[in-house]
C-alpha positions as CSV (number, residue, x, y, z in Angstrom):
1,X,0.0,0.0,0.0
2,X,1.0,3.6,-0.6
3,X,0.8,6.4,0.8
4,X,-2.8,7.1,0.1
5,X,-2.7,10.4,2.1
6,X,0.1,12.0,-0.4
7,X,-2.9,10.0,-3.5
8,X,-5.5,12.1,-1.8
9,X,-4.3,15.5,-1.5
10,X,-2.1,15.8,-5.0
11,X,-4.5,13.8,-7.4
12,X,-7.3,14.5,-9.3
13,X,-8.3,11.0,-10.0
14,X,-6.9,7.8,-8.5
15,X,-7.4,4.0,-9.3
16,X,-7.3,1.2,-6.8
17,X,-5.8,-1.7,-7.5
18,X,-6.9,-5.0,-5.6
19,X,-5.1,-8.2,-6.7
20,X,-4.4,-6.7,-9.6
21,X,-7.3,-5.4,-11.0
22,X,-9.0,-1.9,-10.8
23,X,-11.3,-2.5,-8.1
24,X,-12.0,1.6,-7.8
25,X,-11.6,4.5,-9.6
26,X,-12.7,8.2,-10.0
27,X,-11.9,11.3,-7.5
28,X,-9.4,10.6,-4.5
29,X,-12.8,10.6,-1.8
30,X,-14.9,8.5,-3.8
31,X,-12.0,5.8,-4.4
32,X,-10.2,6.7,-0.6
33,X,-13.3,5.2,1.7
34,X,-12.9,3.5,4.3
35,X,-15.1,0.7,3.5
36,X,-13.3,0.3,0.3
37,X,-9.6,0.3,1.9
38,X,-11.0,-2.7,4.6
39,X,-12.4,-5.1,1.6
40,X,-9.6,-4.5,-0.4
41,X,-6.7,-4.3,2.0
42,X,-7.7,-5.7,5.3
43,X,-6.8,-2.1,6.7
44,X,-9.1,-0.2,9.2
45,X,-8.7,3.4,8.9
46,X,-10.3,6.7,9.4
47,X,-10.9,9.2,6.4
48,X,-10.3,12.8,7.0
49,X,-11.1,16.1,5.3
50,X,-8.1,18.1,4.8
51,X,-9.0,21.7,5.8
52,X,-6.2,22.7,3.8
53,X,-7.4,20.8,0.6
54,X,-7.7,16.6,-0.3
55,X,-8.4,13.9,2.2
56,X,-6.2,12.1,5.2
57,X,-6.1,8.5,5.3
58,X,-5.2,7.4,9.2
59,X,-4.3,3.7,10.3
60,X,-5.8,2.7,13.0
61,X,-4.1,0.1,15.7
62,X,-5.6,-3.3,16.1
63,X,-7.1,-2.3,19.6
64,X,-8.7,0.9,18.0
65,X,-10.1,-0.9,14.9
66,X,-12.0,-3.6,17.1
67,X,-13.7,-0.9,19.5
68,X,-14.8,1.1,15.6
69,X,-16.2,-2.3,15.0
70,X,-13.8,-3.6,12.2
71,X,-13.9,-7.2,11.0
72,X,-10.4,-8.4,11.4
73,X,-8.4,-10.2,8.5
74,X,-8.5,-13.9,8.4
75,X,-5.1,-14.1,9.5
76,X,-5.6,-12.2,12.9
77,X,-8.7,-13.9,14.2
78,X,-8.6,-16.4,17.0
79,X,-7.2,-19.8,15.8
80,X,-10.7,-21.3,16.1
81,X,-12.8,-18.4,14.9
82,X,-10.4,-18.7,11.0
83,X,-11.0,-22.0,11.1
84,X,-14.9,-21.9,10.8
85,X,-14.7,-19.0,8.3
């Protein structure tokens, strides 16, 4: 993953690429959401408005994810919850 707060403020128009494909495309806070950064890249993060112009993209720690509700990656779920899913 990039930087996607540098993608946000000094683009026009961004694409995402998910296993590499164009998963999303079009201005940096249409394709910058954070619903769209979780499916795609198993990242939690918070959105921002710039005040000064284009979107901040903040990662969030594990512990901070969980209490915004995020649905962990497979790979750090409890041993027993992956192996159900």
């Amino acid at each position: 993953m990039h930087d996607l707060t540098l993608a946000g403020q000094f683009t026009d128009s961004l694409v995402l690429m998910s296993a590499g494909r164009a998963a999303a495309w079009g201005p940096p806070r249409a394709v910058l959401t954070e619903s769209l950064i979780q499916e795609h890249y198993g990242a939690s993060v918070r959105v921002l408005d710039d005040p000064l112009g284009g979107i901040v993209v903040i990662p969030l720690r594990s512990s901070e994810a969980e209490s915004a509700g995020a649905t962990p990656r497979r790979d750090e779920r409890p041993k027993d919850e992956a192996a159900t899913s």
